[in-house]
C-alpha positions as a Markdown table, in Angstrom:
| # | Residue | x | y | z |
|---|---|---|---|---|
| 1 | Unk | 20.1 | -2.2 | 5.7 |
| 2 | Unk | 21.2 | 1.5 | 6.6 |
| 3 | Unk | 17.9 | 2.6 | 7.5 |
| 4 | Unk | 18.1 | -0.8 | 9.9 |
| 5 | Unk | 21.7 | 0.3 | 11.0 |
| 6 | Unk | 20.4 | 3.9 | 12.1 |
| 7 | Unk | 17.7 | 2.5 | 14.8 |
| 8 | Unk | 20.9 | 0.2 | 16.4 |
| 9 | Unk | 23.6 | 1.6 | 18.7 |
| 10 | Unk | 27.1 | 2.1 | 17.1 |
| 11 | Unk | 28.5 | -0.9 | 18.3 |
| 12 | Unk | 27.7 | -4.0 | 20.7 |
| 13 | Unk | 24.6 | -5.1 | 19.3 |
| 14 | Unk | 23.7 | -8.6 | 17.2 |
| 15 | Unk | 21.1 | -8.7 | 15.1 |
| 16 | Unk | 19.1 | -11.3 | 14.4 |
| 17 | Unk | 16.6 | -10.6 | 11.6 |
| 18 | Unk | 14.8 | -7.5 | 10.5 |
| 19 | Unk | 11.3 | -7.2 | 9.1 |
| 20 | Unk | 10.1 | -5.5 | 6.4 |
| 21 | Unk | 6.8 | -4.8 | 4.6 |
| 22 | Unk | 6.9 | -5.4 | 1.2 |
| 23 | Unk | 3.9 | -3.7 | -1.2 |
| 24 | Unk | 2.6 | -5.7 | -4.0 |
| 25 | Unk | 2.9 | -2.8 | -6.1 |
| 26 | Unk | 6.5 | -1.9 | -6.1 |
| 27 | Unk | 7.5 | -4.8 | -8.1 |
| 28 | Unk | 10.1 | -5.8 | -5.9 |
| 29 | Unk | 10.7 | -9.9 | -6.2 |
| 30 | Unk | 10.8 | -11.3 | -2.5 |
| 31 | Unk | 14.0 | -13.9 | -3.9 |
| 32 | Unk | 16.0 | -11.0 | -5.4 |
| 33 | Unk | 15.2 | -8.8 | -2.1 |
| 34 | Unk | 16.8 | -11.7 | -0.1 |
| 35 | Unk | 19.7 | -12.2 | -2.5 |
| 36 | Unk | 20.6 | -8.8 | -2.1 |
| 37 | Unk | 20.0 | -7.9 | 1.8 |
| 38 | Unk | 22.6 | -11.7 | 1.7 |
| 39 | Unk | 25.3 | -9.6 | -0.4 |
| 40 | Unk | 24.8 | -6.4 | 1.9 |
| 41 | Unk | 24.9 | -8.2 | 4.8 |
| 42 | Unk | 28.7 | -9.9 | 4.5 |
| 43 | Unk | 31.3 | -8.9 | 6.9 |
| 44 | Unk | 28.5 | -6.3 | 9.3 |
| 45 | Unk | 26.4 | -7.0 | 11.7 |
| 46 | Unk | 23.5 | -8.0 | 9.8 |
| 47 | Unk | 25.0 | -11.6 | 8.7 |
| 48 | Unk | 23.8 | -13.9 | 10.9 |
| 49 | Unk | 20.4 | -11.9 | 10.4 |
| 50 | Unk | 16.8 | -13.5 | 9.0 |
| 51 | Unk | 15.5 | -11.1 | 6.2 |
| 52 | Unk | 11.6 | -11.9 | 7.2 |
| 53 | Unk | 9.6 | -10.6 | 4.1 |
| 54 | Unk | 5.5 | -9.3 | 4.9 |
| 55 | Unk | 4.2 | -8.9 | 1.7 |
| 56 | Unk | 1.3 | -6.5 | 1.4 |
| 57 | Unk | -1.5 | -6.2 | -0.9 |
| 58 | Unk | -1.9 | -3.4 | -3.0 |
| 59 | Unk | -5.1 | -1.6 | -3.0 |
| 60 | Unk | -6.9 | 0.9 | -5.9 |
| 61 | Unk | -9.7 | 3.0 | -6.8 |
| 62 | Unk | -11.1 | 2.4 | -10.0 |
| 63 | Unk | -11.3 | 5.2 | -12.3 |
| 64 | Unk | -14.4 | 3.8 | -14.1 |
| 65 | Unk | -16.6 | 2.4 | -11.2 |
| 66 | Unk | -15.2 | 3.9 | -8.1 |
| 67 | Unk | -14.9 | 0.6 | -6.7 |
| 68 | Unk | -11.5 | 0.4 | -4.1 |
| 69 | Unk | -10.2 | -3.3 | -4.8 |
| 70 | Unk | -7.1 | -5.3 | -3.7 |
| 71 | Unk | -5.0 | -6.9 | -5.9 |
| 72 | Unk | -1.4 | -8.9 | -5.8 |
| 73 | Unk | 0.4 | -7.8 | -8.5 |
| 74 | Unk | 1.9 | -4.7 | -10.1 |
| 75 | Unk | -1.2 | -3.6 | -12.0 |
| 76 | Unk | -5.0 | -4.3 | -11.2 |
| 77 | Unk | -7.8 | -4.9 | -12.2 |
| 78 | Unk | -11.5 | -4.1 | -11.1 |
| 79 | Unk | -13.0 | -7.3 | -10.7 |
| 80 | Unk | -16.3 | -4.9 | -10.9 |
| 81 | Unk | -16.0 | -3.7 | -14.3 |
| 82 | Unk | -12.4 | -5.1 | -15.7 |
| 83 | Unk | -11.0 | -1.9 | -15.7 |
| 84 | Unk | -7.5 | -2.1 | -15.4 |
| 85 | Unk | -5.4 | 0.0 | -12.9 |
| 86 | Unk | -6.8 | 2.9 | -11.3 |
| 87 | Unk | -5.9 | 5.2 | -8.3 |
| 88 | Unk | -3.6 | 3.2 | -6.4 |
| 89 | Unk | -4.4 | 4.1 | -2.4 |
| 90 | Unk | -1.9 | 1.4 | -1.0 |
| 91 | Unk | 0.9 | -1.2 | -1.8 |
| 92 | Unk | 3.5 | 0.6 | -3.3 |
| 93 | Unk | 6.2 | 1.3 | -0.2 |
| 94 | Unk | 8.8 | -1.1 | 1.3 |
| 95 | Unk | 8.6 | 0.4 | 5.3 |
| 96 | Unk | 10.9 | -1.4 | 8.0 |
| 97 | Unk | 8.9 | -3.1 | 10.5 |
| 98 | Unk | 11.0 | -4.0 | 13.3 |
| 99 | Unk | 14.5 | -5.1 | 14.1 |
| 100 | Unk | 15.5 | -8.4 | 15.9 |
| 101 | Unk | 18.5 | -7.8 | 18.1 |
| 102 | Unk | 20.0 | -10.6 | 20.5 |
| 103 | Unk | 19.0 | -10.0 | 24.6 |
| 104 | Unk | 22.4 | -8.8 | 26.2 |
């Protein structure tokens, strides 16, 4: 919510959700993301705001095969050669997307 706050004028300004990206990898729980941004939000600006979640596959290299592979979950697996893990190349930020304001 802070990094949200910093792209809004001081003052004036209702917002009405904020998007955020949301890689499989980081092991963040949608619910728990939600609860949270709800406790942040109380008595600011962002209350009335809609926390809208894009979750994001992660995406690795494997370190036996060379195969690059998405997956949904913290860890992969090659679905090549059942190698678990590998180099992860994607899916492990949380990046604000855009912010929902109310047309003045």
């Amino acid at each position: 919510m802070v990094a949200a706050a910093r792209h809004l004028p001081a003052a004036g300004v209702e917002v009405r959700g904020v998007r955020i990206a949301v890689g499989a990898a980081t092991g963040i729980v949608p619910g728990a993301l939600e609860l949270a941004f709800r406790a942040a939000a109380v008595e600011t600006r962002f209350a009335a705001a809609r926390l809208i979640i894009e979750r994001v596959a992660a995406r690795s290299r494997c370190s036996q095969c060379g195969r690059v592979y998405e997956f949904d979950d913290l860890i992969g697996r090659c679905p090549a050669c059942g190698a678990p893990g590998g180099e992860l190349l994607a899916g492990d930020g949380l990046e604000l997307r855009a912010i929902e304001v109310r047309d003045v």
